[in-house]
C-alpha positions in Angstrom: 9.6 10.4 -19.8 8.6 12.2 -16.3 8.4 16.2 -17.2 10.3 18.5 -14.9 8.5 18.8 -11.9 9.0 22.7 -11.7 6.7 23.0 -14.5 3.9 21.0 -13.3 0.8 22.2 -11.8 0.1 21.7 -8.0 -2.4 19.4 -7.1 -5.8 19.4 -6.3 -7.6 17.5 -3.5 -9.4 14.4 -5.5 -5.8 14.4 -6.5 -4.8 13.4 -2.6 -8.2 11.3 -2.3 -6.9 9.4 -5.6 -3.8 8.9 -4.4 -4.9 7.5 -0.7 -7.5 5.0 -2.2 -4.2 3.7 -4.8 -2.2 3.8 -1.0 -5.1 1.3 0.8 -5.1 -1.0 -2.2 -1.6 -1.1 -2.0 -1.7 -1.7 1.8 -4.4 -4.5 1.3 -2.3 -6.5 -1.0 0.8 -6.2 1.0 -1.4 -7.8 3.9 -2.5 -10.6 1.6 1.0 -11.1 0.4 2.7 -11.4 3.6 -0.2 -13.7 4.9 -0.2 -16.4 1.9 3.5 -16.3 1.0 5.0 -16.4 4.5 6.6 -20.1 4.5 8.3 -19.7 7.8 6.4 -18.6 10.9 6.7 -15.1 12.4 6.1 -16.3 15.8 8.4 -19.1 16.9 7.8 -19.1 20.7 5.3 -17.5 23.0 7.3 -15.2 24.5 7.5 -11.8 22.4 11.1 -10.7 23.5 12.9 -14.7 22.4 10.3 -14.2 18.8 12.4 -10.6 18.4 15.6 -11.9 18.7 15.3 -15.0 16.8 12.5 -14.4 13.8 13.1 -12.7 10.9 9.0 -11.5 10.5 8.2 -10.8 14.0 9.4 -7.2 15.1 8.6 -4.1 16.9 6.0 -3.2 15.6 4.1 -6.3 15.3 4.5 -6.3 19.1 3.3 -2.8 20.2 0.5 -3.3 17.9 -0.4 -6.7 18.6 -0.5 -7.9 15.2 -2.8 -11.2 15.4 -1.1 -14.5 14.7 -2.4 -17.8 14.7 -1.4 -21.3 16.8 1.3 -22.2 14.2 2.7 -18.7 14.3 2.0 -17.8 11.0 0.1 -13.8 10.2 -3.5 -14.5 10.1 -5.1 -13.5 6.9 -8.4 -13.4 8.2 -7.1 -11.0 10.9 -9.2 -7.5 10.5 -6.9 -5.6 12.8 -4.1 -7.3 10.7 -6.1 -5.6 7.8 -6.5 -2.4 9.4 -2.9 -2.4 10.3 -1.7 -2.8 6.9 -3.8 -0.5 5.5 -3.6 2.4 8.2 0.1 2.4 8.2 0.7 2.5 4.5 -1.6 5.4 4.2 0.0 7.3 6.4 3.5 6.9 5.6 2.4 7.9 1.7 0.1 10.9 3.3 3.7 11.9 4.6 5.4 11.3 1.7 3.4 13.2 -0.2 3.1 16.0 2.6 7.1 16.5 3.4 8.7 15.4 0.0 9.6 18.0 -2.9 7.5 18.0 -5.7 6.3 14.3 -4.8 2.7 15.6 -5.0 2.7 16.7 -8.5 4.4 13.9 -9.6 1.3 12.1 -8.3 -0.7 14.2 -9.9 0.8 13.5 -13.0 1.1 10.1 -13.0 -3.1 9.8 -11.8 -4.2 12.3 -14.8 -1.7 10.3 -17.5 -3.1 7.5 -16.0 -6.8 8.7 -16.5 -6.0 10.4 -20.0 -4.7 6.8 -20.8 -8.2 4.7 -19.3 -10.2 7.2 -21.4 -8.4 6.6 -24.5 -8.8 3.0 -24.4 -12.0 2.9 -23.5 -12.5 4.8 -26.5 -10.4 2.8 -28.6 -12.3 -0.3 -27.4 -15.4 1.4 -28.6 -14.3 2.2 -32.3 -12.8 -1.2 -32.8 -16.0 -3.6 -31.2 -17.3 -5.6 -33.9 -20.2 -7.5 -32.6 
């Protein structure tokens, strides 16, 4: 059960630093995820403007930022800048989300120190319960 979030603390930096790292691994397996289970191509054609009106994964923002496909028109895995896309945006938009939204930021909190609390105790409970 989440606690009210008027009585939680605020919190602290690593908290934000903790929070971004989660956001990039996040952002790295949504890159993987829409590289290796994409059956249809993004691209169908090789004109950008025909790809937006009739592909369902090719959009705006693939074409401003050139998001890298390959000959086939499927999103290259191997793609860094496909990598660095993925990654850049979804730590921004949770840097703003946890920037503009209520309370959002100690909820995060929250959840990272249960989370630790939770790692420590098991670790702990691994170590009274090892037989060799």
């Amino acid at each position: 059960m989440v606690p009210d979030p008027q009585t939680l603390p605020e919190a602290a930096t690593w908290h934000y630093v903790v929070a971004l790292m989660a956001l990039a691994l996040l952002g790295a397996l949504g890159h993987v995820v829409r590289a290796v289970f994409n059956i249809l191509p993004d691209r169908l054609s090789d004109r950008p403007m025909m790809d937006l009106i009739i592909s369902d994964g090719y959009s705006w923002h693939d074409m401003i930022f050139k998001t890298e496909y390959d000959e086939a028109g499927y999103y290259r895995l191997d793609s860094l800048h496909n990598l660095r896309l993925a990654v850049g945006w979804t730590m921004l938009s949770g840097f703003v989300v946890l920037m503009v939204g209520p309370d959002v930021s100690k909820l995060c909190a929250y959840f990272i120190d249960s989370a630790i609390v939770a790692l420590i105790d098991l670790f702990w409970y691994r170590v009274e319960t090892f037989k060799w």
